[in-house]
mmCIF file of the C-alpha atoms, coordinates in Angstrom:
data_MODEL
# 
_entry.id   MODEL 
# 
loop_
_atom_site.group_PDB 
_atom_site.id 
_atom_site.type_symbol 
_atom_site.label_atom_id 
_atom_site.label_alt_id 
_atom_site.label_comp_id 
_atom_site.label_asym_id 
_atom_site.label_entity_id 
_atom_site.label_seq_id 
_atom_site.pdbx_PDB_ins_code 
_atom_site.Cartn_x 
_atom_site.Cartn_y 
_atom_site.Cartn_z 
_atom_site.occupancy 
_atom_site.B_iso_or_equiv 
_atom_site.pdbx_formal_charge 
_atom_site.auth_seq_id 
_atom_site.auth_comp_id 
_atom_site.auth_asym_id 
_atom_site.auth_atom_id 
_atom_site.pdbx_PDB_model_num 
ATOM 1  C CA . UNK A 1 1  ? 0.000   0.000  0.000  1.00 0.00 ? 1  UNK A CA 1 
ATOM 2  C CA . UNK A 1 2  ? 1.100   3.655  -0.946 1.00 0.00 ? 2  UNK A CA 1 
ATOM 3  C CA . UNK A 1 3  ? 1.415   5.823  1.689  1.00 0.00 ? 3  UNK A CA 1 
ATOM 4  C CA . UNK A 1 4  ? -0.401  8.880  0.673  1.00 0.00 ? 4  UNK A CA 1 
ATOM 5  C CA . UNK A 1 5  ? 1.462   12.122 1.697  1.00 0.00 ? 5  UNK A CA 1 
ATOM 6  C CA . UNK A 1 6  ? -1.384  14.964 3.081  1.00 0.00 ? 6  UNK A CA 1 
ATOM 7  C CA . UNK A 1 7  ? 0.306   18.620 3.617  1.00 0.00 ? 7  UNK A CA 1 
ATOM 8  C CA . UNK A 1 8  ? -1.555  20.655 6.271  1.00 0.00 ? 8  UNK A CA 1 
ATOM 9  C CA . UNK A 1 9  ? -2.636  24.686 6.011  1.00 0.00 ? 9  UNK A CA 1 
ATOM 10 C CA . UNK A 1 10 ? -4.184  26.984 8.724  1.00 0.00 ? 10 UNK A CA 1 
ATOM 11 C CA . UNK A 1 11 ? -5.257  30.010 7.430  1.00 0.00 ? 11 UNK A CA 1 
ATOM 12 C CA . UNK A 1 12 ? -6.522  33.266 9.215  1.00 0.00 ? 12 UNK A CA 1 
ATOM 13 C CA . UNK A 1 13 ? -10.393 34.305 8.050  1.00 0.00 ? 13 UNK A CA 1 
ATOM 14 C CA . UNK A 1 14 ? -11.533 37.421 8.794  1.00 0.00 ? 14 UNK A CA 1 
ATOM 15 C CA . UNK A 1 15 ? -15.594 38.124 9.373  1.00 0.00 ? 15 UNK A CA 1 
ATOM 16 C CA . UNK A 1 16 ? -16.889 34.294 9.398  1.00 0.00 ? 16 UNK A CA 1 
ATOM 17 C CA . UNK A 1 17 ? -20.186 35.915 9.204  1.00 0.00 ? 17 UNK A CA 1 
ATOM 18 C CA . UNK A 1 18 ? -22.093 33.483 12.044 1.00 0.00 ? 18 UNK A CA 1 
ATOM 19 C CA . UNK A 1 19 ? -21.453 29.786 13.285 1.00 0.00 ? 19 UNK A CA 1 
ATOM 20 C CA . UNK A 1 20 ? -24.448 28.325 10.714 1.00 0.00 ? 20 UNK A CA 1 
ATOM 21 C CA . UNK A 1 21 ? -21.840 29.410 8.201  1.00 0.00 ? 21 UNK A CA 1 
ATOM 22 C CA . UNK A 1 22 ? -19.230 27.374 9.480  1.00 0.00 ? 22 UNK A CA 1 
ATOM 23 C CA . UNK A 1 23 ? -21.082 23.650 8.175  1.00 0.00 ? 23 UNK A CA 1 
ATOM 24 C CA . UNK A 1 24 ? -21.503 25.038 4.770  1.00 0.00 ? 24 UNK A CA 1 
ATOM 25 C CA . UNK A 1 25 ? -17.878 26.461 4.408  1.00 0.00 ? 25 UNK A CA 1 
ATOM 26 C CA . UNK A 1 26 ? -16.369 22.986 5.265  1.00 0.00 ? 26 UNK A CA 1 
ATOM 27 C CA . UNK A 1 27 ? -18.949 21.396 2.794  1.00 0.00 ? 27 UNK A CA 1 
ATOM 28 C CA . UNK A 1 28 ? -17.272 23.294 0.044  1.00 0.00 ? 28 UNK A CA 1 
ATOM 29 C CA . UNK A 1 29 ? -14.437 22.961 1.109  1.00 0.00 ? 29 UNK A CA 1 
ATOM 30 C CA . UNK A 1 30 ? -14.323 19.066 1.713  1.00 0.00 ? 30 UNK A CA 1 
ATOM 31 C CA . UNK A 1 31 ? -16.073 18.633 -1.825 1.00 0.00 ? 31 UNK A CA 1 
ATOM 32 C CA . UNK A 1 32 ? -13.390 20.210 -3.753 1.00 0.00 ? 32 UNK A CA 1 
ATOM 33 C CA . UNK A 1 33 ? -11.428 17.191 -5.169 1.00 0.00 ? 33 UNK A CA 1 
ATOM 34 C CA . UNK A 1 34 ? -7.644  16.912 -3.228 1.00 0.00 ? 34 UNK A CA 1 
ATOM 35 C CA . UNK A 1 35 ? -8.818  18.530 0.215  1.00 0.00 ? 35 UNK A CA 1 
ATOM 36 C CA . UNK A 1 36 ? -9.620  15.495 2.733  1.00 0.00 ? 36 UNK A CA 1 
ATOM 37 C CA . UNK A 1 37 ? -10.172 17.759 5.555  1.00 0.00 ? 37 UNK A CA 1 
ATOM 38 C CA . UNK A 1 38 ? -11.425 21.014 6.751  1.00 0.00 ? 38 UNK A CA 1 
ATOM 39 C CA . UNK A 1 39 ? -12.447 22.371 9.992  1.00 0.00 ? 39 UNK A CA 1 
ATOM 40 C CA . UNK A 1 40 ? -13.807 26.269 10.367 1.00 0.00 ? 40 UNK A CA 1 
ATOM 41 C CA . UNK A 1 41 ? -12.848 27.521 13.981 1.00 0.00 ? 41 UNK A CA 1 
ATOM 42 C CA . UNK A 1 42 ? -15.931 30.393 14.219 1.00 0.00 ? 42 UNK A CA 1 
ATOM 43 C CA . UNK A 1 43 ? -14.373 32.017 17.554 1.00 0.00 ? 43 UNK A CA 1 
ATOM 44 C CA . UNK A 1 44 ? -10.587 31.842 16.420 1.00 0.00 ? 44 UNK A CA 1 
ATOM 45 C CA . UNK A 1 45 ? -11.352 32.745 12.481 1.00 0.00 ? 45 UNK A CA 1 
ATOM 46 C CA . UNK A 1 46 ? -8.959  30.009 11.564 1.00 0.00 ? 46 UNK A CA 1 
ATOM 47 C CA . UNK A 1 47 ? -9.675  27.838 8.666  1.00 0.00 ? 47 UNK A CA 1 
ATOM 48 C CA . UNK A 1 48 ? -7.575  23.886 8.706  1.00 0.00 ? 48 UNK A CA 1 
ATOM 49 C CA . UNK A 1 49 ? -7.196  22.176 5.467  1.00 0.00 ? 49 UNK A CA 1 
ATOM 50 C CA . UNK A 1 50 ? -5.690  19.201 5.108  1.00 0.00 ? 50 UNK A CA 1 
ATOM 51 C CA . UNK A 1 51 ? -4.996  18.376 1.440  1.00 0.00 ? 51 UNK A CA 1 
ATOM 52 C CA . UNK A 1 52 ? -3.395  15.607 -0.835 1.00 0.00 ? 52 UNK A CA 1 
ATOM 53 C CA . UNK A 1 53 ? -0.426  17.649 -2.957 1.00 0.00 ? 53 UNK A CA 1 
ATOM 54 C CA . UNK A 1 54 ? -0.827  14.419 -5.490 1.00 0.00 ? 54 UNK A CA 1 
ATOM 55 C CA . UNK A 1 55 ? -4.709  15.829 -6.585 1.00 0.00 ? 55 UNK A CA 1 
ATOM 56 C CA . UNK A 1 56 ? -4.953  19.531 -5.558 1.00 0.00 ? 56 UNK A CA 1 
ATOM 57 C CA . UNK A 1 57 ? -2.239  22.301 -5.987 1.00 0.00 ? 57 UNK A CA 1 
ATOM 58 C CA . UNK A 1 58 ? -1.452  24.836 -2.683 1.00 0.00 ? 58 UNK A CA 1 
ATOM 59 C CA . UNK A 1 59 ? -2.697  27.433 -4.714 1.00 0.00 ? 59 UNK A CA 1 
ATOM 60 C CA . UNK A 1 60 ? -5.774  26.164 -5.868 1.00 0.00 ? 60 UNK A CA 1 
ATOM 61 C CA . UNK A 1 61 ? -6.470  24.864 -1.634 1.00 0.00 ? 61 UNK A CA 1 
ATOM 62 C CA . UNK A 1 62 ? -6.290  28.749 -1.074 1.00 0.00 ? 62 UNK A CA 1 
ATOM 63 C CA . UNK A 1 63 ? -7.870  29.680 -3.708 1.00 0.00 ? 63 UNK A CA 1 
ATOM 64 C CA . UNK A 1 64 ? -10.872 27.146 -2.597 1.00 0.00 ? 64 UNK A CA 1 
ATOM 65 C CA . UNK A 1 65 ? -10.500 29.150 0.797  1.00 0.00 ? 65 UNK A CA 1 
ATOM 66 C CA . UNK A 1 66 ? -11.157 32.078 -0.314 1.00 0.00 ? 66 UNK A CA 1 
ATOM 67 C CA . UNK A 1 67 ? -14.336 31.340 -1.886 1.00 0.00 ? 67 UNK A CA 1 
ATOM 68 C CA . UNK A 1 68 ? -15.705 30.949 0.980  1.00 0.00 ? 68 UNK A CA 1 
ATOM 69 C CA . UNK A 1 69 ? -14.048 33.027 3.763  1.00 0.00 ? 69 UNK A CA 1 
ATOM 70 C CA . UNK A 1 70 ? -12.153 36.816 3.183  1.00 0.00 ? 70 UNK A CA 1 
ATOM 71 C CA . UNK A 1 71 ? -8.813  34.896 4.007  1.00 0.00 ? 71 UNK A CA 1 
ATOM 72 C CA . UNK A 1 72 ? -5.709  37.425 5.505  1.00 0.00 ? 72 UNK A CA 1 
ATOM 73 C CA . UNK A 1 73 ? -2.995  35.329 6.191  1.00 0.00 ? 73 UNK A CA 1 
ATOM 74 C CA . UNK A 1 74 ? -1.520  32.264 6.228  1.00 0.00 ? 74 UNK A CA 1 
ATOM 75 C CA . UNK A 1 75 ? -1.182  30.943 9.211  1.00 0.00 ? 75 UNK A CA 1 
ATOM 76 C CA . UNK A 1 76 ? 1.214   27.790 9.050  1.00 0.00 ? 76 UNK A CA 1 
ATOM 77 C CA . UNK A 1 77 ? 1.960   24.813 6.860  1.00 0.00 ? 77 UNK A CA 1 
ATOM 78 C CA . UNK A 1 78 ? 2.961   21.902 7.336  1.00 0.00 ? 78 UNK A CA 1 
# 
């Protein structure tokens, strides 16, 4: 068995605009092909993708991100 290698990004949101949001901005998130993770923090405004490099790009993950959320920074990647 391969051993699939996932990279990790936190990014900073600004203005999640209420916590009802925050189911239907890791929907879109998790059904963009590549991204096998996402978790919306409402109270910290931090966004955690967790992706497969293999199927989706970085740039395209952020780009996914900021679809859904005014993103301002990157937080960390790992």
């Amino acid at each position: 068995m391969m051993n699939m290698v996932t990279k990790e990004i936190y990014l900073k949101a600004d203005d999640i605009p209420c916590t009802g949001c925050v189911e239907d901005m890791e929907k879109v998130l998790r059904d963009q092909e590549g991204i096998l993770e996402a978790t919306v923090n409402y109270a910290e405004e931090i966004i955690h993708i967790k992706y497969d490099p293999e199927v989706i790009e970085r740039a395209d993950v952020i780009h996914t991100a900021r679809k859904i959320a005014n993103i301002s920074k990157i937080i960390s990647e790992q």
